[in-house]
N, C-alpha and C positions, 0 to 999 in steps of 0.2 A: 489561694494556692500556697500550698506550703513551698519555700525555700529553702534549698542546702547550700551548708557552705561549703565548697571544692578545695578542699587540701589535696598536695602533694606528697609523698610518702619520698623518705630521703633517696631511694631506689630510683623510682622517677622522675626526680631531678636531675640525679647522674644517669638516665636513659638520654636524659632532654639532649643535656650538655654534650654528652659522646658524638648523637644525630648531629648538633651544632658544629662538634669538632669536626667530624667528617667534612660534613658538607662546607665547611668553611675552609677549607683545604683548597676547593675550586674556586667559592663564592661567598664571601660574607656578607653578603647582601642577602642573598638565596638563605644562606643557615639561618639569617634571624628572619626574613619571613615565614618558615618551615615553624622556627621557634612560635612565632605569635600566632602559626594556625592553627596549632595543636592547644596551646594555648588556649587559644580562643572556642577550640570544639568542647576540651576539657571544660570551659567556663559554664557553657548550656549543659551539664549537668545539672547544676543548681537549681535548673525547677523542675526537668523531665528526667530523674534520675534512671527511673526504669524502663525505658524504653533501649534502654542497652539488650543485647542477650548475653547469656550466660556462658562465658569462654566454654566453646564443643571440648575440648580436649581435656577441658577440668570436669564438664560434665560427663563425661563416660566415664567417670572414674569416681562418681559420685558426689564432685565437689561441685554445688550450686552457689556459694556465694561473694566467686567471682564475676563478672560482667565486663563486657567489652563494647566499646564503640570505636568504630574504624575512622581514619583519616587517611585513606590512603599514601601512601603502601603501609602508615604504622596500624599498631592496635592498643587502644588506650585500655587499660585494663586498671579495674577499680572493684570497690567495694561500697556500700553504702551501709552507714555506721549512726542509728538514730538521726538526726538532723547536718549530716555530715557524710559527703563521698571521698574516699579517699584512693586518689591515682596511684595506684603500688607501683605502676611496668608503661611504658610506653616501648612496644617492641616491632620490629621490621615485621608484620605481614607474609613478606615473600620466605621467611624461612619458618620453618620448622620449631612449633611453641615447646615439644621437647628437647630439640638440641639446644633450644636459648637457656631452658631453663636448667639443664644438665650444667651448658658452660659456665651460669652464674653458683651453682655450688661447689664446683669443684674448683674455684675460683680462693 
């Protein structure tokens, strides 16, 4: 079985940290478990890269080669890149994948 290695894309890194900062507001205990679960889902990438589906809202618009795997409430959002997936977005679920991505360009 082939192996990928799961890189992070500098974007969601500063997705990670923001979820951390929030929620470490209440609990930082809670924020770095949050931190290690996502973490941890993003890791199982690395052998079952495609079993993600294809972000719906990239796909109506004809863009296939994004991919998501959910961790409730986020959505891990990647790409896979020859022997390598990389995490572009770790984003909130419960809102709206165009206003997120609207707020990050006009940013």
């Amino acid at each position: 079985m082939t192996r990928y290695r799961v890189e992070w894309a500098v974007t969601a890194r500063d997705d990670l940290e923001a979820i951390a900062a929030y929620i470490a507001v209440d609990s930082a205990i809670n924020a770095l478990k949050v931190v290690e679960r996502i973490e941890a889902r993003a890791e199982t990438l690395s052998s079952l890269p495609m079993r993600g589906r294809v972000v719906p809202e990239l796909r109506w618009h004809g863009v296939m080669t994004f991919q998501e795997l959910i961790e409730k409430p986020w959505r891990l959002i990647y790409r896979i890149e020859s022997h390598r997936v990389v995490v572009v977005s770790v984003l909130d679920g419960r809102r709206s994948l165009e206003d997120l991505l609207l707020d990050r360009f006009v940013r």
